[in-house]
C-alpha positions in Angstrom: 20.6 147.0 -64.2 22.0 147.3 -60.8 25.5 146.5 -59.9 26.4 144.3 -56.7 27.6 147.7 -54.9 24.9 149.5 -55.6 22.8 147.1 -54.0 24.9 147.0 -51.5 24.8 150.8 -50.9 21.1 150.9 -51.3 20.7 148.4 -48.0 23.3 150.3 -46.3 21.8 154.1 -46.7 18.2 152.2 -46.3 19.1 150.5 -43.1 17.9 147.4 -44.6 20.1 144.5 -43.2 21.4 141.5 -44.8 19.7 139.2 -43.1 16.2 141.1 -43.0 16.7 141.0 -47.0 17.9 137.6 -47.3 14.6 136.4 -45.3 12.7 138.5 -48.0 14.1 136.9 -50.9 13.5 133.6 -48.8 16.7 132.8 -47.8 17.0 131.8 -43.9 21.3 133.2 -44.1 22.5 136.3 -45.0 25.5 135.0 -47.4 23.3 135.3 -49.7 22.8 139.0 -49.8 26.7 139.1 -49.0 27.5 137.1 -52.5 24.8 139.4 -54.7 27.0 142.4 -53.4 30.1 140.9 -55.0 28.1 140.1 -58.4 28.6 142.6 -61.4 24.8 142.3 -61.7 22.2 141.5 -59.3 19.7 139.5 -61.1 16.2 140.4 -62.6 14.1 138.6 -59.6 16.5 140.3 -56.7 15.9 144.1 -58.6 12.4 143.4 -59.1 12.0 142.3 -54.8 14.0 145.5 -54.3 11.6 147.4 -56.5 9.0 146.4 -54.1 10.7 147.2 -50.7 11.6 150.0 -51.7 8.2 151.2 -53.5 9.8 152.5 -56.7 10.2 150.7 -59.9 13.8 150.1 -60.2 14.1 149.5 -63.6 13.4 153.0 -65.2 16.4 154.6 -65.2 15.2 157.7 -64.3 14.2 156.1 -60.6 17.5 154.4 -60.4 19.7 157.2 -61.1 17.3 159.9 -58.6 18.1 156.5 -55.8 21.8 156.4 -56.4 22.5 160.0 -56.6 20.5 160.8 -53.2 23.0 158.0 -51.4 26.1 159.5 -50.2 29.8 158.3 -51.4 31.0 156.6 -48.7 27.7 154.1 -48.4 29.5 152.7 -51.9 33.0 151.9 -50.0 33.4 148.4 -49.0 34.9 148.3 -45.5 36.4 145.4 -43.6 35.4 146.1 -39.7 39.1 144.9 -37.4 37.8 142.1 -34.8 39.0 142.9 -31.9 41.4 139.9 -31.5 43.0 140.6 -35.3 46.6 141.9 -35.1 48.5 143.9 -37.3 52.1 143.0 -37.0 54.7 145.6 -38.5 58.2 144.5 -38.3 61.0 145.8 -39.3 59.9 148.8 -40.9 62.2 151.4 -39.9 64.9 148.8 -40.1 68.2 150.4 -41.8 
């Protein structure tokens, strides 16, 4: 079974978007792919589409594990990107 992140690594280091993935599981928003990242466990019929993207059958373990260990750490690391109009306020900090 794949986890959430790993799926989410797998689009990442394939360059496969949310939104192109979403329209291939037949979904016209991208939240949807966005919500299976955050899942423990993606579900049979999302693995199986992957399978098929990807060209590789996904659920030997053997396939999986030669995927995951060919993606690079920091594709697993969930990062929040800073809008431009978010502020970071710090007050006080060196405040005796």
């Amino acid at each position: 079974m794949i986890t959430g992140q790993q799926l989410m690594a797998i689009l990442k280091f394939n360059k496969i978007s949310y939104q192109k993935f979403a329209e291939y599981l037949g979904y016209k928003s991208f939240t949807v792919t966005h919500s299976l990242t955050k899942l423990e466990f993606i579900p049979y019929v999302v693995q199986k589409k992957l399978s098929e993207i990807l060209g590789l059958d996904l659920f030997k373990e053997e396939n999986l594990k030669l995927i995951l260990e060919s993606i690079p750490e920091r594709y697993f690391i969930r990062t929040k990107k800073i809008k431009k109009n978010d502020k970071i306020v710090i007050k006080n900090i060196f405040k005796i």
